[in-house]
N, C-alpha and C positions, 0 to 999 in steps of 0.2 A: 390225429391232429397233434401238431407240436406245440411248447409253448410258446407264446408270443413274443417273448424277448427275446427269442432267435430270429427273428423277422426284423426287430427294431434294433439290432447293433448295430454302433457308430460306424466302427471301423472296418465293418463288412462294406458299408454303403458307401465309406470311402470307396474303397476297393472297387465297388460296381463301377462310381463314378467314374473313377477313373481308368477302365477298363474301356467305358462310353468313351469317354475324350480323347482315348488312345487308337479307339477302330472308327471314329466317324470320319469317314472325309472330308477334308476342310472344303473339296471342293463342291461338295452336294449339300440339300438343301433335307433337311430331313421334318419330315411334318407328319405326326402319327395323332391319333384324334383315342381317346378314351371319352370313351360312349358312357360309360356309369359317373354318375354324381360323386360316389362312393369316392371313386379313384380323384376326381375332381379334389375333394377335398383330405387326399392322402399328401397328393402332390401339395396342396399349401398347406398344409398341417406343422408337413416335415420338411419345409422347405427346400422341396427336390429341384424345384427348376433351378433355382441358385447352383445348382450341381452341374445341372446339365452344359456342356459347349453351347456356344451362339445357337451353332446351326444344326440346334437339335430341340426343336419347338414340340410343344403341347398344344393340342389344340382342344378346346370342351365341347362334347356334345350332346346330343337331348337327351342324357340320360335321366336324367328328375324325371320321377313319374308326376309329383307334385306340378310341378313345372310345366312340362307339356300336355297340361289340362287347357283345354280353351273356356275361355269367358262364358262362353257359351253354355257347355255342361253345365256348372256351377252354377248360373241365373237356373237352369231349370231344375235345382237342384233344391234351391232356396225356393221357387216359387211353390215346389211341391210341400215345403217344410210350413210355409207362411200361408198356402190357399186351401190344403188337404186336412189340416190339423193331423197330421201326421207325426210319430216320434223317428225323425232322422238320425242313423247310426253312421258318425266315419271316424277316421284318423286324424287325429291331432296333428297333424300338417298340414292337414286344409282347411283347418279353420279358420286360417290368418291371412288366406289365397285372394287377394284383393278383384272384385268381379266387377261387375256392373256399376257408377253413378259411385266405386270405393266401398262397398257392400261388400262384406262378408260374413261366414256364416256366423261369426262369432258376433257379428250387429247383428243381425237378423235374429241371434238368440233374444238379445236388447231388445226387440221389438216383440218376444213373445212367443217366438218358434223354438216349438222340442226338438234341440240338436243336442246330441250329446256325443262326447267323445271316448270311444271304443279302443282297445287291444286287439282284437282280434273279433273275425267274423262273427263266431261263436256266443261274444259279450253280443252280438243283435238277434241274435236266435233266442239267446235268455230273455231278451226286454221282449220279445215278443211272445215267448213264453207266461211271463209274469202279468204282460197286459193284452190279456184277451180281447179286449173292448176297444183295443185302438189298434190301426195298422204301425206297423214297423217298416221300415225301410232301410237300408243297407247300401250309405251310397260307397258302389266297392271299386276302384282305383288301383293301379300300378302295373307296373311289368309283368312276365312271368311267374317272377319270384312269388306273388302274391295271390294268384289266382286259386290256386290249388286250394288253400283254405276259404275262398269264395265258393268255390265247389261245393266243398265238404259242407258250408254252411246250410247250400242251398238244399244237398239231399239230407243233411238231419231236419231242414222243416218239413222238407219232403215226408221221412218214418213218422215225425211227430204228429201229421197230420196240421201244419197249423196254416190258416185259412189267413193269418193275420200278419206274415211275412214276405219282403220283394223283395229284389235288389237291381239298383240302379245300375248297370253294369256298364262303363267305363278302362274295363282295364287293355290294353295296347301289349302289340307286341315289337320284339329288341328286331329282330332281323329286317321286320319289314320296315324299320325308319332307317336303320342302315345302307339299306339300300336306296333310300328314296336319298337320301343325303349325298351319297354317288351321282345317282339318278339326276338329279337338278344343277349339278356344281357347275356343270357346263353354260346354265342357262343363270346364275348367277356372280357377278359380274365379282363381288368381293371372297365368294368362297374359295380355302384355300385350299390347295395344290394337295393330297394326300398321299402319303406313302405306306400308312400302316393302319392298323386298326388295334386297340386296345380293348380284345372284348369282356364283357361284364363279368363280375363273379358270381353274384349272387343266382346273376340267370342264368349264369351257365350250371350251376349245381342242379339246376331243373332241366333242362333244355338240351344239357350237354355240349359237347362241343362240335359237333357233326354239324350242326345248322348252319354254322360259319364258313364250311366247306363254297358255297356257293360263291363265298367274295374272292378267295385265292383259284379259283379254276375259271370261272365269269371275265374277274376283273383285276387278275393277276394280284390282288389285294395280300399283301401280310398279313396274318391275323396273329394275337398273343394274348392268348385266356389268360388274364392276370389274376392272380391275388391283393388283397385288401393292406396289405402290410406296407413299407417303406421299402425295404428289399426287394418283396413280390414285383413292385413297380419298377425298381432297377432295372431288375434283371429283365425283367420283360423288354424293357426298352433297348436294353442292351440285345435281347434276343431278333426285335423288329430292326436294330440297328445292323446286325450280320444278316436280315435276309434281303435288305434291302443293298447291303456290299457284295451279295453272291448273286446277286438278281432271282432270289426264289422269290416264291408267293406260296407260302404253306402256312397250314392253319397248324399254331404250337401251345402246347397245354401249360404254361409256368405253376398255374393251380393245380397239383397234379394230387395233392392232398386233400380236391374236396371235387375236384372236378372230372368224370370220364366222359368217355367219345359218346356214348348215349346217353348218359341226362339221369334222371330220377323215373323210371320206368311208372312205378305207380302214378307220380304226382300228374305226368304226361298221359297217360289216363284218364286220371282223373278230371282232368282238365277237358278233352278231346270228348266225356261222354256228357258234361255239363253245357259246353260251350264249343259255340261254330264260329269261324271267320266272318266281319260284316265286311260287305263290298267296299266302304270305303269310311272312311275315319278322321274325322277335323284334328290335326294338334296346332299348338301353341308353336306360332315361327316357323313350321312347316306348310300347312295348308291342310287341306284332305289329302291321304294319301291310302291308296288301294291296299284291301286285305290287311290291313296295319292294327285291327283291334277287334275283340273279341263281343260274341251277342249272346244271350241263352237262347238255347234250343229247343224247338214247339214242344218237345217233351216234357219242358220245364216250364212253359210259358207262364204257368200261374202263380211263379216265382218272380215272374218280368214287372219289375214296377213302369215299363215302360209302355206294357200294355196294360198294365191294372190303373192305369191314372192315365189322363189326357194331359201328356206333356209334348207339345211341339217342340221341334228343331228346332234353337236357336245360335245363331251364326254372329257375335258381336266380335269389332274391333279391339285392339289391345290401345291400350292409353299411347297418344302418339310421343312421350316427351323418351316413354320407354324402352329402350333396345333390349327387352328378352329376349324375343324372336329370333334377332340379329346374334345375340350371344347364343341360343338353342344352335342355332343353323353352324357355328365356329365361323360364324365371320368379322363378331369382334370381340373383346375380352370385359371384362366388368369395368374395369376402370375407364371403356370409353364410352361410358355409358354417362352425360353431364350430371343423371339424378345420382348415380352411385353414393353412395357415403356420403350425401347431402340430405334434398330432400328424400330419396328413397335410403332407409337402414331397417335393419331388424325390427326395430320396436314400431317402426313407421314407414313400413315397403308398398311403394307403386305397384313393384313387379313380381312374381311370382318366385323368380332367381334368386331372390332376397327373403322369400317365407322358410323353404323349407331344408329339412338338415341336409338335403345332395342337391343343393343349387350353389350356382356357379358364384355368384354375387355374395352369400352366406359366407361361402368360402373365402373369399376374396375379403370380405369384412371382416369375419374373424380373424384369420391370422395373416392378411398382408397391405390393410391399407394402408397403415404407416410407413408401409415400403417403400 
């Protein structure tokens, strides 16, 4: 790894810039989507799009793992914490995840419920460790990137023998919403026109970048595994800007420093012997979409908080005043969203896009509403 201030130089990013300005044709319309949060809030951090020519759009997609939780999870999530007396373990980004009736888990603490807010899988193997006498639960959340230590969590309770830990499992996977975002654009009336794909960093460091093969051979799709940096993102753009001027569709590695063509061999393992594909998976703005997220496997079953507790499917509506969805899907941007930077902000968010650190709205509020 390099250090980071080679990545954030001014005058390099000039240089990207206008390198982009120089090979876009003025007479195409260029629309590339960066699928990670992450990169979401690269671009307004370092106010790239100001760089960018007209016609050379950004577009944000469901990359928040936060984000593309549905209402739904979360109520069952909470009723287990408030009906089971149970001590709930997750991540401090979802405790602020607005659900059901404005409920969140951080009210539902207010009312009495053991949630606490965890680092890592591990810190819920500990609480479960230390209190014999109560169950533990582990509700575990996010992409790729974060499975693998759900894994590992599950088989140390596994060796430890302890009779007294679950996990809620929640986590989703990057390809299969990618493709459903292709898959539907046809069928909705506002999604835009796509020419490239900006794929994730952090998942591709696990995943690799072979997965993405499917979008440029399938659906003649661009792909440019980017890095997290200001540069990383230049250039990448710049890279989906020449294969869309040469009319390729090839998957290109820009992270080539943290990224190869197979992945993290272990963690994919590790992954594949904890956890099986479920047949279909609700998100936030999308719908249910096929094979899109992960279940534990009857091996592990007595890990399953899903079978250790009677929790039903539940299926609830997003608050109607909110465009998440609408912003999940790129088909609009934060700011046309009327709640934006009114009644929905940080300290007091509607929508999901506005809780957590890779939402599109967070982004947008941090460093560009006065824009």
């Amino acid at each position: 790894m390099k250090y980071v201030d080679e990545y954030r130089n001014g005058d390099e990013a000039q240089k990207l810039a206008h390198r982009i300005r120089a090979e876009a044709d003025p007479a195409r319309a260029y629309r590339f989507m960066e699928f990670c949060g992450g990169h979401t809030h690269v671009l307004s951090r370092w106010g790239l799009t100001d760089l960018l020519p007209e016609n050379v759009r950004m577009i944000h997609g469901p990359g928040c793992p936060v984000c593309v939780m549905p209402i739904g999870r979360i109520d069952m999530a909470m009723a287990l914490a408030l009906n089971e007396d149970v001590i709930l373990c997750t991540y401090a980004d979802t405790m602020r995840v607005p659900a059901s009736k404005g409920r969140s888990f951080f009210k539902c603490r207010a009312e009495g419920a053991d949630i606490r807010m965890i680092y890592s899988p591990m810190d819920a193997v500990k609480a479960a460790v230390e209190n014999p006498d109560r169950q533990v639960v582990f509700f575990a959340i996010g992409f790729e990137t974060t499975t693998p230590p759900s894994a590992a969590a599950i088989l140390a309770a596994k060796r430890l023998g302890l009779k007294n830990f679950s996990v809620f499992c929640n986590h989703v996977l990057t390809p299969a919403a990618m493709e459903h975002i292709l898959l539907t654009a046809p069928d909705r009336p506002d999604a835009p026109k796509l020419q490239g794909l900006v794929g994730p960093a952090h998942v591709s460091t696990v995943i690799g970048s072979n997965p993405y093969l499917h979008f440029s051979e399938k659906w003649r799709m661009p792909v440019v595994v980017c890095g997290f940096e200001p540069l990383d993102m230049l250039l990448s753009i710049l890279m989906l800007v020449r294969q869309v001027n040469d009319g390729r569709a090839e998957v290109e590695n820009e992270f080539t420093r943290a990224v190869t063509k197979e992945g993290n061999l272990k963690a994919i393992a590790l992954m594949a012997q904890v956890f099986e594909p479920r047949e279909s998976f609700e998100w936030r703005g999308l719908g249910r979409v096929p094979k899109s997220a992960l279940k534990i496997r009857p091996e592990y079953a007595e890990f399953d908080a899903e079978k250790r507790f009677v929790m039903p499917e539940r299926s609830v509506p997003d608050n109607k005043a909110c465009e998440c969805g609408a912003i999940l899907r790129g088909e609009k941007a934060p700011k046309d969203c009327r709640l934006f930077g009114r009644a929905c902000t940080p300290a007091h968010p509607i929508g999901a896009c506005m809780v957590s650190s890779e939402g599109a709205c967070a982004a947008y509020f941090s460093y560009g509403r006065h824009a």
